[in-house]
C-alpha positions in Angstrom: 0.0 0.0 0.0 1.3 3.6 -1.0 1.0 6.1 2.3 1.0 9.9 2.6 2.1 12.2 4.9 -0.5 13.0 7.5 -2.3 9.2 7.1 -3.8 8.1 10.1 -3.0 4.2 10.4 -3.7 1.3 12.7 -0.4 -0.9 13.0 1.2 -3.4 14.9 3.9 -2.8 17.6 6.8 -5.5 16.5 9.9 -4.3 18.4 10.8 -1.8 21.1 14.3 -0.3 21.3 15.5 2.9 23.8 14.8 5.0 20.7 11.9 4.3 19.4 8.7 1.6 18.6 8.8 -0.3 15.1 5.4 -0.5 13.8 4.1 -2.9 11.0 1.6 -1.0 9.0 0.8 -3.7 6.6 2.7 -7.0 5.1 5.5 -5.3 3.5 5.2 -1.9 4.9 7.3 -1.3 8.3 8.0 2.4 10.3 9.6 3.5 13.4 8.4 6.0 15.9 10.9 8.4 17.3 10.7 8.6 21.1 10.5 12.0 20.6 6.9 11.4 18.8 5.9 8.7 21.0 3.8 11.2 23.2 3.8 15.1 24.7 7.2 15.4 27.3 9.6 13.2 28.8 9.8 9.2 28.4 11.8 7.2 30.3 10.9 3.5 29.1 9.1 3.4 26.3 8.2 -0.4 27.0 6.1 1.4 30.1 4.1 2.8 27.0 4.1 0.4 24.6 3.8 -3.7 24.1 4.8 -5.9 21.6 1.8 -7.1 19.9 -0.5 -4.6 20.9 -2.2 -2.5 17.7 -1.9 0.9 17.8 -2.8 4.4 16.2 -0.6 6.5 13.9 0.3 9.4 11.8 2.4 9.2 9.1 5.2 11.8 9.4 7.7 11.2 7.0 8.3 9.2 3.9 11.9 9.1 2.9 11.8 9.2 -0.9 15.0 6.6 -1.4 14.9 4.4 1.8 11.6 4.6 1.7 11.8 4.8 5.8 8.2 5.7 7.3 8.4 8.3 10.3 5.5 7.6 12.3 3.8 9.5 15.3 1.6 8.8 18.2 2.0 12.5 19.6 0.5 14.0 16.7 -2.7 12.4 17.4 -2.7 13.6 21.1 -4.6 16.6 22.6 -2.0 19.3 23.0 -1.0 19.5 26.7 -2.4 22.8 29.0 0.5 25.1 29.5 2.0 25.2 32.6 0.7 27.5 35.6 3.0 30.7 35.3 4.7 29.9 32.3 1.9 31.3 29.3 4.4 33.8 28.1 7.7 33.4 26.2 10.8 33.9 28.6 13.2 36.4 26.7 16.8 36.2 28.0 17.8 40.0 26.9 15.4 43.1 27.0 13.1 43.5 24.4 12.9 47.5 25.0 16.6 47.9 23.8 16.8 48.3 20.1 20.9 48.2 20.4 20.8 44.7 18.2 24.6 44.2 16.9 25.7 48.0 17.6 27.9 47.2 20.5 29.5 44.8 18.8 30.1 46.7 15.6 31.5 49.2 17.8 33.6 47.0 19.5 35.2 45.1 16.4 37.7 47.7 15.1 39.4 47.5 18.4 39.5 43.7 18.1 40.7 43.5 14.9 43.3 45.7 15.7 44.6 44.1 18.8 44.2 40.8 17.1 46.7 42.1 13.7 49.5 43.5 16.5 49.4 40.0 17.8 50.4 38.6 14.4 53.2 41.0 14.1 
């Protein structure tokens, strides 16, 4: 059978490793899920998720055009999770009310350069 990206298929859990499920989709047709896809945050074990044998539901993410590899997702068909109590706003490490961008280092750079060049000499 030919998939597509985005396909929603049932499949067969046939291996577990530390990074990642393999998945039979059909007789010929095998793909792996990332444990980064395997569900929303951290997983320890993924044979605490998953069994061998059990059937399960996936997206297709990926089709490598020459390996023909299938990248396959279980956290794509999750709800997203509720953000965290206190953190609904993006954390910015500098201030966004300076509009200095590179000018200190531009302004800086001559005098690098220069000390840099005496160095050589």
């Amino acid at each position: 059978m030919d998939y597509r990206v985005g396909d929603i298929i049932d499949g067969r859990v046939t291996g577990i490793q530390p990074y990642g499920v393999f998945v039979l989709l059909d007789a010929h047709q095998q793909g792996l899920i990332h444990i980064s896809e395997c569900q929303h945050g951290y997983v320890e074990r993924l044979s605490d998720h998953f069994k061998v044998g059990s059937t399960i539901q996936v997206m297709v993410l990926d089709i490598d055009e020459y390996s023909k590899k299938i990248s396959l997702s279980v956290r794509a068909l999750l709800p997203a999770p509720p953000m965290a109590a206190g953190r609904q706003h993006k954390h910015y490490w500098t201030s966004r009310r300076d509009r200095t961008g590179f000018t200190p280092i531009a302004d800086r750079l001559p005098g690098w350069v220069a000390s840099q060049l005496k160095e050589l000499d």
